[in-house]
C-alpha positions in Angstrom: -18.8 21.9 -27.7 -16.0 19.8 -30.0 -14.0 20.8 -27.3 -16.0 19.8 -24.3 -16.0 16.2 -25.9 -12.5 16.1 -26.5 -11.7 17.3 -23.2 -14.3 14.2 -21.5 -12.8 11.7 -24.4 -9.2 12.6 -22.8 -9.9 12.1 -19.2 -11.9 9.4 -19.1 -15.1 8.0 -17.3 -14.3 9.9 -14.3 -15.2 13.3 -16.1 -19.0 12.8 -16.2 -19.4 12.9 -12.9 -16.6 16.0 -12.4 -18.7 17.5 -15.3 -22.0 16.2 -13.1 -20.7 18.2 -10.4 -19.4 21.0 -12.2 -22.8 22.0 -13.2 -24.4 21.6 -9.9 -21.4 23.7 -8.5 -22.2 26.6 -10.6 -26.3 26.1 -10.0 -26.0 26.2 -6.3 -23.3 29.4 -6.8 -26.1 31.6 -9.2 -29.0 30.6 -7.0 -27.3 31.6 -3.7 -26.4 34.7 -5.6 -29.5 35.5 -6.1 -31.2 34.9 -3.2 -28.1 36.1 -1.0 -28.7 39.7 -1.6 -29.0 41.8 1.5 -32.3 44.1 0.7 -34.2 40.3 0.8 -33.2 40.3 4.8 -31.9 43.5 5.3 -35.0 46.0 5.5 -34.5 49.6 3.5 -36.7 50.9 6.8 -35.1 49.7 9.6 -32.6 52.6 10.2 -36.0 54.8 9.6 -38.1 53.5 11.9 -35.3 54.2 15.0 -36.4 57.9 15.1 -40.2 57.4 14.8 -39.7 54.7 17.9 -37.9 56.6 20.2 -40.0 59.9 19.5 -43.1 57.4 20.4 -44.6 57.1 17.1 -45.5 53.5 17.2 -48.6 53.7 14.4 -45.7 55.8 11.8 -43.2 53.3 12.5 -46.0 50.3 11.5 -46.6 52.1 8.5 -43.2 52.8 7.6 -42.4 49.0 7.6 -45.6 48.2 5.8 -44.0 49.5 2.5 -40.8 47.5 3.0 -41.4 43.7 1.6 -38.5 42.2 3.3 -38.9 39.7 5.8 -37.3 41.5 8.6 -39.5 44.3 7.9 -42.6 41.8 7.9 -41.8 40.3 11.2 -40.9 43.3 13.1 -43.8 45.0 11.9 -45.9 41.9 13.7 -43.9 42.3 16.3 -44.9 46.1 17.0 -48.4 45.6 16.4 -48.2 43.2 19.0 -46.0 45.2 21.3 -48.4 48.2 20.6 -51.4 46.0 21.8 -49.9 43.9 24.4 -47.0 45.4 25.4 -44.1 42.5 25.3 -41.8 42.5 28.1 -38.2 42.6 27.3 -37.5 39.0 28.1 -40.4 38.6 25.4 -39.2 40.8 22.8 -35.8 39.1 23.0 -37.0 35.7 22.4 -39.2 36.4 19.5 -35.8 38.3 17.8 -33.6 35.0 18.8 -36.2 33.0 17.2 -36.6 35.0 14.1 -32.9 35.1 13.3 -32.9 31.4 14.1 -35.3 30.7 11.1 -32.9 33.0 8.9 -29.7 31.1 9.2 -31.1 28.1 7.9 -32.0 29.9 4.6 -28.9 31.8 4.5 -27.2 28.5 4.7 -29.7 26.9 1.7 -27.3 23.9 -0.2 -24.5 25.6 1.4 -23.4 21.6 2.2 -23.7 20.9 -2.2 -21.4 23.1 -2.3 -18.9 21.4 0.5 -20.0 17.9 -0.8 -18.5 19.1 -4.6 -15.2 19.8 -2.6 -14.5 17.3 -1.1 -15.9 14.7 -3.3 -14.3 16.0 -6.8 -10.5 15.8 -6.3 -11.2 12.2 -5.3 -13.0 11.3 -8.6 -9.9 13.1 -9.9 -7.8 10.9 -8.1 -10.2 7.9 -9.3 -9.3 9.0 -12.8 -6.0 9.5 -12.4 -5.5 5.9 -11.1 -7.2 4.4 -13.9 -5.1 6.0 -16.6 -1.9 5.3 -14.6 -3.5 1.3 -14.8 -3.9 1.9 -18.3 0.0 2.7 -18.6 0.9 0.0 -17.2 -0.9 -2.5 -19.0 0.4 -0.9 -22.1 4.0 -2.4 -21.4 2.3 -5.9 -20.2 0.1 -6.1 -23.4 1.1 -4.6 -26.4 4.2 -4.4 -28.8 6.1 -1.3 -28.4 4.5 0.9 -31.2 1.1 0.2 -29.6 2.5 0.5 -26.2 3.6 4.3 -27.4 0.2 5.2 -28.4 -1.3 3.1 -24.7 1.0 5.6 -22.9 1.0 8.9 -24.3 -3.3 7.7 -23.7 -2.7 6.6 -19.8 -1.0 9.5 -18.9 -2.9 12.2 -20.5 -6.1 10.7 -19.2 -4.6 10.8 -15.3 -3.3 14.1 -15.7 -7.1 15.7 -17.6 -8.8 14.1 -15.1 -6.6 15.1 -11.6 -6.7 18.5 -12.9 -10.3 18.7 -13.9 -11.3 17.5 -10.3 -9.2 20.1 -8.6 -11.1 22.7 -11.5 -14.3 21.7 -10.3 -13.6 21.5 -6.4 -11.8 24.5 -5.8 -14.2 27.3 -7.1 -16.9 25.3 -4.8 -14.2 25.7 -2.0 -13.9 29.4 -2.5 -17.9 29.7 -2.8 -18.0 28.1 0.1 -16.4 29.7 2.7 -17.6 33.1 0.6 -21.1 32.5 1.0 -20.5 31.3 4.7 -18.9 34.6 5.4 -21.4 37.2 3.6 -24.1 34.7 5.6 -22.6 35.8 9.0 -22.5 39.8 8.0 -26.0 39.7 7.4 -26.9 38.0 10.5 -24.7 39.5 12.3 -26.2 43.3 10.7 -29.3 42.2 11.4 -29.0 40.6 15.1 -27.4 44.8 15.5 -30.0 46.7 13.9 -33.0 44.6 15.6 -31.5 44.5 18.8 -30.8 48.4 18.2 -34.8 48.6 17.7 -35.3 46.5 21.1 -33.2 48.8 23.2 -35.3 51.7 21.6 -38.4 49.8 22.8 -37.0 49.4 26.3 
């Protein structure tokens, strides 16, 4: 902790808000880890339920998703009780799955823009920092006797390099989280717009 305030004594007012956003970096980074995980979207039963469709078994296929709590596994277990009962055309079947994955994406992307926001918004409060302790280097030649002047600069120059650094420190592991999460948020739709499509064509 001595270290933590040394470090924000160093670099100046522009480190509470890098620290600010440090935090809410890392907050957004555990909580889409946690709720990123494929088995929340990704059924365990959906390759199961392929053999039980296409051999007609409609009721064990219903059954077979019932023990699977994901919410693909919810939905396309609504969506063969209603097949079973009204029999969905195509066209109908498609629309529902479009619709479905459209709700997804919106939660795969959950403070996916926090994350872009830190990015972009830390190096300049970086820069902000580094601009005042440059100011404060100057002034040291324009106010003070050279012994004081010493001190003023060895200060000014610490403080703009503490501070640049720490905003790149704090933007670019939100980059990388970024673009990370973006990418492992296309796999999974993209796995599941296959493997419910994949069900569809066994419907057909």
């Amino acid at each position: 902790m001595e270290g933590l305030f040394e470090l924000l004594n160093k670099g100046g007012l522009a480190m509470y808000p890098l620290l600010f956003l440090s935090l809410l970096s890392w907050a957004v980074i555990v909580e889409r880890l946690l709720n990123m995980r494929g088995s929340s979207y990704l059924g365990r039963s959906l390759k199961d339920i392929k053999p039980l469709l296409a051999s007609g078994d409609m009721e064990g296929a219903i059954k077979l998703l019932s023990t699977d709590n994901s919410q693909v596994a919810v939905f396309l277990r609504e969506l063969l009780q209603k097949h079973s009962e009204k029999k969905l055309s195509w066209e109908e079947l498609t629309k529902r799955v479009d619709f479905e994955l459209s709700l997804i994406v919106p939660k795969l992307e959950k403070n996916l823009a926090l994350l872009s926001t830190v990015a972009s918004v830390a190096p300049l409060i970086g820069l902000f920092g580094t601009i005042t302790g440059l100011i404060k280097v100057f002034s040291a030649f324009s106010h003070a006797n050279p012994e004081t002047a010493m001190v003023l600069l060895s200060q000014g120059i610490s403080e703009a390099l503490v501070s640049a650094a720490t905003g790149l420190a704090v933007a670019i592991p939100a980059l990388l989280a970024y673009w990370l999460f973006r990418i492992w948020g296309n796999s999974i739709i993209d796995r599941l717009e296959g493997e419910l499509f994949e069900v569809l064509r066994v419907l057909q």
